[in-house]
C-alpha positions as CSV (number, residue, x, y, z in Angstrom):
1,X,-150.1,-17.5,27.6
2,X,-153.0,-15.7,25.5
3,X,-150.5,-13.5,24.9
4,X,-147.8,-15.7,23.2
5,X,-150.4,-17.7,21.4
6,X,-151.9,-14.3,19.6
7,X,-148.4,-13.4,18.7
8,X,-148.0,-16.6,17.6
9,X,-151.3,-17.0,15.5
10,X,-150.2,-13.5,13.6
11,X,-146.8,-14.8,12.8
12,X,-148.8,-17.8,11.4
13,X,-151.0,-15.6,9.3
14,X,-148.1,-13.1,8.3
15,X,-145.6,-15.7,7.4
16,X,-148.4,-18.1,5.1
17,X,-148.4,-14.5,2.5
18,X,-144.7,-13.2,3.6
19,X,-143.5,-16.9,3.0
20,X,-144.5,-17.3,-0.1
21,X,-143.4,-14.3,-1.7
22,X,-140.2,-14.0,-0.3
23,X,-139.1,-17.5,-0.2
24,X,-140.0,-17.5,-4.1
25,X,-137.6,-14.4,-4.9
26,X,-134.7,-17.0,-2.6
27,X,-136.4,-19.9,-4.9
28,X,-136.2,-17.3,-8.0
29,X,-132.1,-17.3,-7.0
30,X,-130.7,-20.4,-9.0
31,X,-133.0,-19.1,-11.9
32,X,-131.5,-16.1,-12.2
33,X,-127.8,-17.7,-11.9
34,X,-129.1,-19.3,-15.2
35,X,-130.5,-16.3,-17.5
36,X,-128.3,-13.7,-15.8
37,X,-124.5,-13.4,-15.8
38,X,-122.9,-11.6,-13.0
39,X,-122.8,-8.7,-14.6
40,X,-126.3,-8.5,-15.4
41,X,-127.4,-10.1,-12.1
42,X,-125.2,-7.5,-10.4
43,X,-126.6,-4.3,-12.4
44,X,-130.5,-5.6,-11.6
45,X,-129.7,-5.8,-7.8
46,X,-128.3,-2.7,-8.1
47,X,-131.5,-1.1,-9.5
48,X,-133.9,-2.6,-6.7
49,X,-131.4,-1.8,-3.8
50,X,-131.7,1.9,-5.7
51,X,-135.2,1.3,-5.1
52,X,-135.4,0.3,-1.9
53,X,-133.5,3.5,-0.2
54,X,-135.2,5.9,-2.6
55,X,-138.8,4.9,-0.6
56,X,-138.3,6.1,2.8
57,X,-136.9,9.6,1.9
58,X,-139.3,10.6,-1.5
59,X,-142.2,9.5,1.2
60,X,-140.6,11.1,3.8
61,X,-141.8,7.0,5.3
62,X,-144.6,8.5,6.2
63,X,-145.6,5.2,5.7
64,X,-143.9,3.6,9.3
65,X,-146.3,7.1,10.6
66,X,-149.5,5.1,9.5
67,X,-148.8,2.2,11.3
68,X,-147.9,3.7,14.2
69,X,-151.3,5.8,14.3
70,X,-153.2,3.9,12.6
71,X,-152.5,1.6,16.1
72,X,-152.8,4.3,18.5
73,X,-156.6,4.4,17.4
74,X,-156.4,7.6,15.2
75,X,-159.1,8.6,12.5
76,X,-158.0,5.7,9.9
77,X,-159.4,8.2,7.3
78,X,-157.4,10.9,8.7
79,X,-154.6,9.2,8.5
80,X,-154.7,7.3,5.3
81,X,-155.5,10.6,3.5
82,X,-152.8,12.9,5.0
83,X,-150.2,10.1,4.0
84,X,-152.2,9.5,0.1
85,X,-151.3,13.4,0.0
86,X,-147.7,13.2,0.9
87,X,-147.2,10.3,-1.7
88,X,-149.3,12.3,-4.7
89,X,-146.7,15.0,-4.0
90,X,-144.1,12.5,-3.8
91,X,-145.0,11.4,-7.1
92,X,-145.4,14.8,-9.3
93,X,-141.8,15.7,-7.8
94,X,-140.3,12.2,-9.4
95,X,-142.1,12.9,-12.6
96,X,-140.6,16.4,-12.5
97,X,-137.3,15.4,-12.2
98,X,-137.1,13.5,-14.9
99,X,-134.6,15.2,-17.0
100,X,-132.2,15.3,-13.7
101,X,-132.5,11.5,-13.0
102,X,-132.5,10.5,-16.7
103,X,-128.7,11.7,-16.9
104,X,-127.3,9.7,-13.8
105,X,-125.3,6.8,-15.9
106,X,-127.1,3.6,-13.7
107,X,-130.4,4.9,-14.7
108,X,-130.2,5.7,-18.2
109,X,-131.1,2.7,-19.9
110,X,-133.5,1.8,-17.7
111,X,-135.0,4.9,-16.1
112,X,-139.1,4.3,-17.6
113,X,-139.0,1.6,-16.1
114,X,-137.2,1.9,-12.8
115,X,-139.5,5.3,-12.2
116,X,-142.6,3.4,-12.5
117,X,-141.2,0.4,-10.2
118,X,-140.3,3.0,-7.9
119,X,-143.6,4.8,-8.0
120,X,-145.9,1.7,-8.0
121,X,-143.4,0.3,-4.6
122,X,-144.4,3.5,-2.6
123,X,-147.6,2.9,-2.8
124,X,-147.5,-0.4,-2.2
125,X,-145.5,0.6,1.2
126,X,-148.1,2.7,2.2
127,X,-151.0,0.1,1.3
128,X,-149.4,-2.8,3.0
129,X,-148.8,-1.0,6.4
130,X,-152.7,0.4,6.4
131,X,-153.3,-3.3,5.8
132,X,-151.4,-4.7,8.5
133,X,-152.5,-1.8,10.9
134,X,-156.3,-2.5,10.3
135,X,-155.8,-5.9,11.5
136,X,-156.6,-7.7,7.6
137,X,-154.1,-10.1,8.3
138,X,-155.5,-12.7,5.7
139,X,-156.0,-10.3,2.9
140,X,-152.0,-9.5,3.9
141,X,-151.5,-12.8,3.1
142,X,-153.5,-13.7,0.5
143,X,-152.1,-11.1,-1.7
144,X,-148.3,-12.3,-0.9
145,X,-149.0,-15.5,-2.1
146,X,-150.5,-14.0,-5.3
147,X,-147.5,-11.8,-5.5
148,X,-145.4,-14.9,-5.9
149,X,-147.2,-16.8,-8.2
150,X,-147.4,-13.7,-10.6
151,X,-143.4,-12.8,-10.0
152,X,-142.8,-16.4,-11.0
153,X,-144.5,-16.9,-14.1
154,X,-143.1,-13.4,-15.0
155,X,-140.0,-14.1,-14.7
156,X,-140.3,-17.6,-16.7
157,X,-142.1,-15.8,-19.6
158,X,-139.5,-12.5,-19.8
159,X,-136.5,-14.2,-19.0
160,X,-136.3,-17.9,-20.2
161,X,-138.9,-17.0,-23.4
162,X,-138.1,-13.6,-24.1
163,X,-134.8,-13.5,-22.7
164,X,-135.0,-9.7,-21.4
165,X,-132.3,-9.7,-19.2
166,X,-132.1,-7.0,-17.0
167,X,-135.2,-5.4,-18.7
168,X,-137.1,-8.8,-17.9
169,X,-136.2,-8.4,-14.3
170,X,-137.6,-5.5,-13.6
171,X,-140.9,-6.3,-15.7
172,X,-141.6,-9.1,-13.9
173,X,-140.7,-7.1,-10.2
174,X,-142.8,-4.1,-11.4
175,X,-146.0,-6.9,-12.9
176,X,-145.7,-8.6,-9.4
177,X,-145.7,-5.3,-7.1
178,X,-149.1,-3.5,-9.2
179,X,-150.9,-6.7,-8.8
180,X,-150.4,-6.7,-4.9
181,X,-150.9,-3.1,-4.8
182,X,-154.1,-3.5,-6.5
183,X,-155.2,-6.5,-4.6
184,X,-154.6,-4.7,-1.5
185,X,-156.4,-1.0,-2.7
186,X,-159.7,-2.8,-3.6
187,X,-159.5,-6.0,-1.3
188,X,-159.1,-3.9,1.8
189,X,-161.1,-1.0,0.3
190,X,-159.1,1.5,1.0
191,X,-160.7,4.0,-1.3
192,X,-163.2,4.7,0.9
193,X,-160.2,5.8,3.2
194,X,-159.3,8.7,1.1
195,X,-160.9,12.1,1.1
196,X,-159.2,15.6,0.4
197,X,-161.3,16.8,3.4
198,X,-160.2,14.1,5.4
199,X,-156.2,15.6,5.3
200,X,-155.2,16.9,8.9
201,X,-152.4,19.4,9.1
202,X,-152.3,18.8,12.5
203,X,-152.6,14.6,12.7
204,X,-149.5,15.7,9.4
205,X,-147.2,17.2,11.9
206,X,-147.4,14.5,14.4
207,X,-146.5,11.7,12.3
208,X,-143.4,13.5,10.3
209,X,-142.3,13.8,14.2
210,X,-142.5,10.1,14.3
211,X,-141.3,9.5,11.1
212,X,-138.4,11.9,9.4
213,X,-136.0,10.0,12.1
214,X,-136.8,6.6,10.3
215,X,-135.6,8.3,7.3
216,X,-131.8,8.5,8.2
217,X,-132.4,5.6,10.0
218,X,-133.6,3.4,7.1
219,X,-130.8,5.3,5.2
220,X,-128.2,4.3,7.7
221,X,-129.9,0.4,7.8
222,X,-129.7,0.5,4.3
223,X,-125.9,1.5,4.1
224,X,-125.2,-1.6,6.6
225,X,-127.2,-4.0,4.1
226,X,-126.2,-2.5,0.9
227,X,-123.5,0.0,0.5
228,X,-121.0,-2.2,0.3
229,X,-122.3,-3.6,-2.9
230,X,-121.8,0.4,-4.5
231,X,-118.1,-0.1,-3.1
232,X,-117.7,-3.8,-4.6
233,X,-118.7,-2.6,-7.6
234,X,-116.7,0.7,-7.2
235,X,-113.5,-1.4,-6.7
236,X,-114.3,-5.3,-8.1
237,X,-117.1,-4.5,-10.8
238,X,-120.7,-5.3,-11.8
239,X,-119.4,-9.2,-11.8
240,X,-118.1,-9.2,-8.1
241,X,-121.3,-7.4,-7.0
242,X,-123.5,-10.5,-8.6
243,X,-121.7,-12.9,-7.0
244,X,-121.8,-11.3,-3.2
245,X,-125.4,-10.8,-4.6
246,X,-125.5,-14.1,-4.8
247,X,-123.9,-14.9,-1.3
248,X,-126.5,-12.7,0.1
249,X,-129.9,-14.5,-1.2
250,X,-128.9,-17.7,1.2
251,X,-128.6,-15.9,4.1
252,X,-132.2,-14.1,2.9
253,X,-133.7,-17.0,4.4
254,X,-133.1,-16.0,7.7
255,X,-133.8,-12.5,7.1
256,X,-137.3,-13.5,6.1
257,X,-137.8,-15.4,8.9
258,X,-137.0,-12.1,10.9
259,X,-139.1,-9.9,8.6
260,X,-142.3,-11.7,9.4
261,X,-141.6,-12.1,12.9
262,X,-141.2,-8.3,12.8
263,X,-144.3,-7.3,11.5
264,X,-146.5,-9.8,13.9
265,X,-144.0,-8.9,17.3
266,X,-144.8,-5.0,15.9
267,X,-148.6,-5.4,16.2
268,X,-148.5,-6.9,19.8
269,X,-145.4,-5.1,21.8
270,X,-147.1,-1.7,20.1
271,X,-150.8,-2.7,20.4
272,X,-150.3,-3.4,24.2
273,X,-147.3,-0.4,24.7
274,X,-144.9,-3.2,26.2
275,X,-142.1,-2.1,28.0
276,X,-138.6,-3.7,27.7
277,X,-138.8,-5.0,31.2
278,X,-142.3,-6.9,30.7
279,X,-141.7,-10.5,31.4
280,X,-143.3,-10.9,27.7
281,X,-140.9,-8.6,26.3
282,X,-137.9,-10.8,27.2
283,X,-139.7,-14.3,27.1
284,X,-140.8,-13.6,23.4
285,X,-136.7,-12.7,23.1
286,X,-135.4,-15.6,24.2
287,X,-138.2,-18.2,22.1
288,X,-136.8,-16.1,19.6
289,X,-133.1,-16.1,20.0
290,X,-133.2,-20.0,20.2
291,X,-134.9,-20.4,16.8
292,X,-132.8,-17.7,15.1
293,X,-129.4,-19.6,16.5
294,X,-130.7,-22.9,15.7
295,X,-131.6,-21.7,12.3
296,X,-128.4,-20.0,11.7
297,X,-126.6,-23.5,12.8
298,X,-128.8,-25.2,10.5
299,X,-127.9,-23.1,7.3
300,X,-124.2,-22.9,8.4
301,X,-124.4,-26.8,8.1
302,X,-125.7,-26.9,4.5
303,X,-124.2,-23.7,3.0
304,X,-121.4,-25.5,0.9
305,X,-123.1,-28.5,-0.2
306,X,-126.4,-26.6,-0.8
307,X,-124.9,-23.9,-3.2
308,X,-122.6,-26.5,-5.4
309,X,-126.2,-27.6,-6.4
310,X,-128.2,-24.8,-6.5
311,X,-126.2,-22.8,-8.7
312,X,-124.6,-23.0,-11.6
313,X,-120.8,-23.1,-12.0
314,X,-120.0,-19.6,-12.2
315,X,-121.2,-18.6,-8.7
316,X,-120.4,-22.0,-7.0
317,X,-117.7,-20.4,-4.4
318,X,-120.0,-17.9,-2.9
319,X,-120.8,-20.4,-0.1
320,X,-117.3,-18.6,1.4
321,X,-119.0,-15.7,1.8
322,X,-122.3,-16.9,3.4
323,X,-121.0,-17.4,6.9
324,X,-120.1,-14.1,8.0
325,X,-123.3,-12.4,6.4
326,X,-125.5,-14.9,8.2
327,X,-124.0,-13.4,11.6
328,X,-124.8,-10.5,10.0
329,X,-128.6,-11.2,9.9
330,X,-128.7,-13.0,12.9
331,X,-127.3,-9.3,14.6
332,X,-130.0,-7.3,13.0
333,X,-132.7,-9.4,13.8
334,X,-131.7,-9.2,17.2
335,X,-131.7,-5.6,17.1
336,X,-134.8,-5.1,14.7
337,X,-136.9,-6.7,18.2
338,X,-135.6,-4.4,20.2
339,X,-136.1,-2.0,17.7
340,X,-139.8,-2.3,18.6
341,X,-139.0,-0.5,22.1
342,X,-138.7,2.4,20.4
343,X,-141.5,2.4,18.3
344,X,-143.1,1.9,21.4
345,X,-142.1,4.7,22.7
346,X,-142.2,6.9,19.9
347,X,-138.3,7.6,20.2
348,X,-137.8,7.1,16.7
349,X,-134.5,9.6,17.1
350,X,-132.4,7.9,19.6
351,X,-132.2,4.8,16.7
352,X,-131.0,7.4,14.2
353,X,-127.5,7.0,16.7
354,X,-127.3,3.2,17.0
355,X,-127.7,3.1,13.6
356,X,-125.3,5.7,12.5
357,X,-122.2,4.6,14.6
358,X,-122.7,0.9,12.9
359,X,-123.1,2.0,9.6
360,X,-119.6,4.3,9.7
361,X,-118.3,1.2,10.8
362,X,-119.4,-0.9,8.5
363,X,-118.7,1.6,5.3
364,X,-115.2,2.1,6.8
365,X,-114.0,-1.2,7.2
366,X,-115.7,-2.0,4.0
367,X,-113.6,0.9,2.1
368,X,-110.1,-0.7,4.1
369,X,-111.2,-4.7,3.6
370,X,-112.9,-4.7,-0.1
371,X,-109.4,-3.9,-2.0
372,X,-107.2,-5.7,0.7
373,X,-109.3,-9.1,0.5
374,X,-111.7,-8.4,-1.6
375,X,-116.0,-9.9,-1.6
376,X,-114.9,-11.1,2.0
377,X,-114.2,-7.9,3.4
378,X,-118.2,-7.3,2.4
379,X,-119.3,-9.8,4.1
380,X,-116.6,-8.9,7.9
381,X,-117.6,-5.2,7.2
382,X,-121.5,-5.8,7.3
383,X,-121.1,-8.3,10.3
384,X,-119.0,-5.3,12.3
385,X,-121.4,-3.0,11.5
386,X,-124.6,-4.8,12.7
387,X,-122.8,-6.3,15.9
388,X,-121.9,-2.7,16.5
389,X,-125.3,-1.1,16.4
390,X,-127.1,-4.3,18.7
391,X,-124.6,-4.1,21.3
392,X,-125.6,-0.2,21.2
393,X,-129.4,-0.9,21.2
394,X,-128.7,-3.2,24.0
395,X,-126.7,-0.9,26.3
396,X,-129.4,2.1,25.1
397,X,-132.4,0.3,26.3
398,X,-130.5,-1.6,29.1
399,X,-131.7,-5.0,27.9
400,X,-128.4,-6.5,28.9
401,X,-129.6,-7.8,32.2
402,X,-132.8,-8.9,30.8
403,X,-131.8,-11.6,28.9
404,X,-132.3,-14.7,30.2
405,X,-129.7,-17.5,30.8
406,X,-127.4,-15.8,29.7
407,X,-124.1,-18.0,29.6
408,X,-126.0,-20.4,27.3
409,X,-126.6,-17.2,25.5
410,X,-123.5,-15.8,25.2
411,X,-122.1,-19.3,24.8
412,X,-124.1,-19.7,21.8
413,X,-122.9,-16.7,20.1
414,X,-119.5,-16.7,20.2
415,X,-119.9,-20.7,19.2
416,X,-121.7,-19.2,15.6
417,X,-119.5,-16.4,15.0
418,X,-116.0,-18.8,15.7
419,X,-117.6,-21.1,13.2
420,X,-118.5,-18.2,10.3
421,X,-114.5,-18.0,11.0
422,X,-113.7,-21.2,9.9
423,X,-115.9,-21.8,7.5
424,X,-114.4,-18.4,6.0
425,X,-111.2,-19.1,5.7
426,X,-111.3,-22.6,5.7
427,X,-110.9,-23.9,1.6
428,X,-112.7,-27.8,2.4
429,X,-114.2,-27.5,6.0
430,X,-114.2,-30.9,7.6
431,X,-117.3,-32.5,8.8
432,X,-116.4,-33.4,12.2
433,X,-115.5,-30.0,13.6
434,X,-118.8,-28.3,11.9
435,X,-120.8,-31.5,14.0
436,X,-118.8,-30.2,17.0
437,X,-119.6,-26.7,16.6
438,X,-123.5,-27.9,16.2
439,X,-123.7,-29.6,19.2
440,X,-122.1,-27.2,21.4
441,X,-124.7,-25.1,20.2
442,X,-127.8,-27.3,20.3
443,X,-127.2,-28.1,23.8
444,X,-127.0,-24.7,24.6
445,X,-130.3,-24.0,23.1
446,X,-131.8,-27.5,24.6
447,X,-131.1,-26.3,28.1
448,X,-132.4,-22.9,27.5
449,X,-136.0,-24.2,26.3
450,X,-136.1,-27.1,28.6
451,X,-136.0,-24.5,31.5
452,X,-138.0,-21.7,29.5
453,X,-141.0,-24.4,29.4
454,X,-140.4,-25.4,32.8
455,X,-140.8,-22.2,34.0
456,X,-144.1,-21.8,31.5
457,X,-145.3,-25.2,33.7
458,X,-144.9,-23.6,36.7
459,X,-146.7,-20.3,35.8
460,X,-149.5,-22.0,34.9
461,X,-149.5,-24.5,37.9
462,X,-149.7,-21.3,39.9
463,X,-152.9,-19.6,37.9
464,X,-154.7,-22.7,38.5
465,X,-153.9,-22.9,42.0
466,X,-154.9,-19.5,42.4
467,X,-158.1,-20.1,40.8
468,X,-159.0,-22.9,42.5
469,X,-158.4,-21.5,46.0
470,X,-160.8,-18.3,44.6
């Protein structure tokens, strides 16, 4: 029980910082319906997704390598310097390029700015996984929460005062990101990580062998997550992107949820080497699977009333294409915790295959659905793709027989994903069948944690039995 009460109490910790900066970009959403059009909305998301792929491969995620080290109770100085030296590099070679980036026609009027977001996120990467690997959970915290409170002001002053548009965006992103990257440099003191001298070749090659397989990887992830907004806008326009943009943000909530999970589950299944067969390993999966169902139910149940008020008029039908993108999530969370395994491990290349066969899934039916049926074929594309690459990551690390109770399991998904159906295609879903479709799957969930904590009662009655009798 120790054990689930640590990973509980880092969760707890995590989520207090990770909450509030995330869950204010998802509270940030119905702002930026206001001061953004589509278009606009479509061409700033376009920019940070940019962003977000361009990380792991200029850092070669060296990044993911300082985690995983920084845990295995190598030199922390060692470590932090080789990586500071692989993102000083990282840095000159952007700044070099300059005249080659500047021409590409998304960047051009915007590329000063984008650069600097882009260099000031990279270290920020690197900061916040030393952070998290040195165990300064609060600090972790502490500076999300100021991260939010700066990205919201920001935002008010260059968008509703100053009415930037897409320039105010990214100001208030890149504001928001150098204030957690300095709050995390100095409150963490990191400097006196760094040293030239301190920069092992050696301690260098190891972690690029644990970390240039995340790169496709993350490359891969990121075509499941994002590539088909390239091919909406490819085929619909900026507009059509903003509104599946849109779409996305609501189902955000779960994927935040699965984020900070992720980083605490991270610290204990790698801090203690679990294996995929540990009792822990699957308990922790099923508390987890229950609240990720439930909490998929729950948003299901909301998604259409909840987005007539939230937003304004011009992006009130995206609720339609909520459902099938919070499968979607619900999918890769599931295969982000067993993702962990590998980590574990240190197999960082046999995810490179999971994710790869999803993601030409997902960019091919995306590519066949997007002109046939248009922002909908996004959302069945991206829900293919991720159901593809668990089910792989299942059979891979043979978790299939591990899962516990699993016809109220099974039960449960196929009652989400027949609902995302209906609530798809269904123009006014009715009331009474979404209740019927809830309580299938809340007493499927019920039964699982009623005998989950039965079987946590009896564990216990044993341990004190068997002290006693000592």
């Amino acid at each position: 029980m120790n054990r689930y009460k640590k990973l509980g109490w880092n969760t707890f910790i995590i989520g207090i910082g990770s909450m509030g900066s995330k869950f204010m970009i998802f509270l940030l959403v119905p702002f930026y319906t206001f001061y953004l059009s589509p278009s606009e909305y479509g061409q700033a998301d376009i920019l940070m997704m940019t962003i977000s792929i361009l990380i792991p491969i200029v850092t070669l995620s060296i990044a993911d390598g300082v985690f995983r080290y920084t845990m295995d109770k190598a030199s922390k100085k060692q470590v932090f310097s080789t990586a500071c030296m692989i993102l000083l590099i990282a840095g000159t070679v952007l700044i070099l390029l300059t005249p080659l980036l500047r021409s590409v026609p998304m960047l051009q009027n915007y590329y000063g700015l984008f650069l600097t977001l882009l260099i000031v996120q990279l270290w920020n990467t690197l900061f916040q996984q030393q952070v998290r690997a040195n165990g300064k959970l609060i600090l972790y915290s502490v500076s999300g929460l100021l991260m939010s409170g700066v990205l919201l002001v920001a935002n008010v002053i260059f968008l509703k005062y100053y009415d930037m548009g897409v320039d105010g965006y990214l100001y208030a992103n890149l504001l928001a990101f150098a204030v957690n990257t300095l709050v995390l440099f100095f409150g963490a003191k990191l400097y006196k990580l760094f040293s030239f001298r301190a920069v092992n070749k050696a301690l260098l090659k190891k972690m690029l062998i644990y970390s240039l397989p995340l790169i496709p990887n993350a490359i891969l992830w990121w075509v499941m997550q994002v590539s088909d907004r390239y091919i909406l806008t490819f085929f619909l326009g900026v507009a059509a992107n903003g509104l599946y943009t849109v779409a996305a943000k609501i189902p955000s909530l779960l994927s935040m949820l699965s984020s900070i999970f992720f980083q605490a589950w991270s610290i204990s299944a790698i801090g203690e080497k679990l294996k995929q067969n540990d009792s822990f390993f699957t308990g922790v999966f099923t508390l987890f699977s229950c609240l990720f169902f439930v909490a998929t139910e729950g948003i299901m149940l909301i998604v259409q009333p909840f987005s007539a008020i939230l937003f304004s008029s011009a992006y009130h039908g995206v609720w339609q294409y909520v459902p099938f993108l919070l499968i979607a999530v619900l999918l890769s969370s599931f295969s982000s915790f067993l993702e962990v395994s590998y980590m574990v491990e240190k197999k960082t290349k046999q995810l490179l295959f999971t994710s790869l066969k999803g993601s030409v899934i997902n960019v091919g039916l995306a590519l066949l659905l997007i002109p046939t049926i248009g922002i909908l074929g996004a959302s069945i594309a991206t829900l293919a793709g991720f159901l593809v690459t668990w089910l792989l990551r299942m059979k891979q690390i043979q978790f299939f027989n591990q899962i516990e109770f699993k016809k109220m399991f099974w039960m449960s998904m196929g009652l989400l994903i027949t609902q995302s159906v209906y609530l798809s295609f269904a123009g006014d879903p009715n009331w009474w069948v979404q209740g019927m479709f809830a309580l299938g799957l809340f007493v499927c969930q019920s039964t699982i944690l009623v005998k989950k904590f039965g079987a946590f009662r009896g564990s216990k009655k044993v341990s004190q039995e068997g002290m006693v009798n000592r």
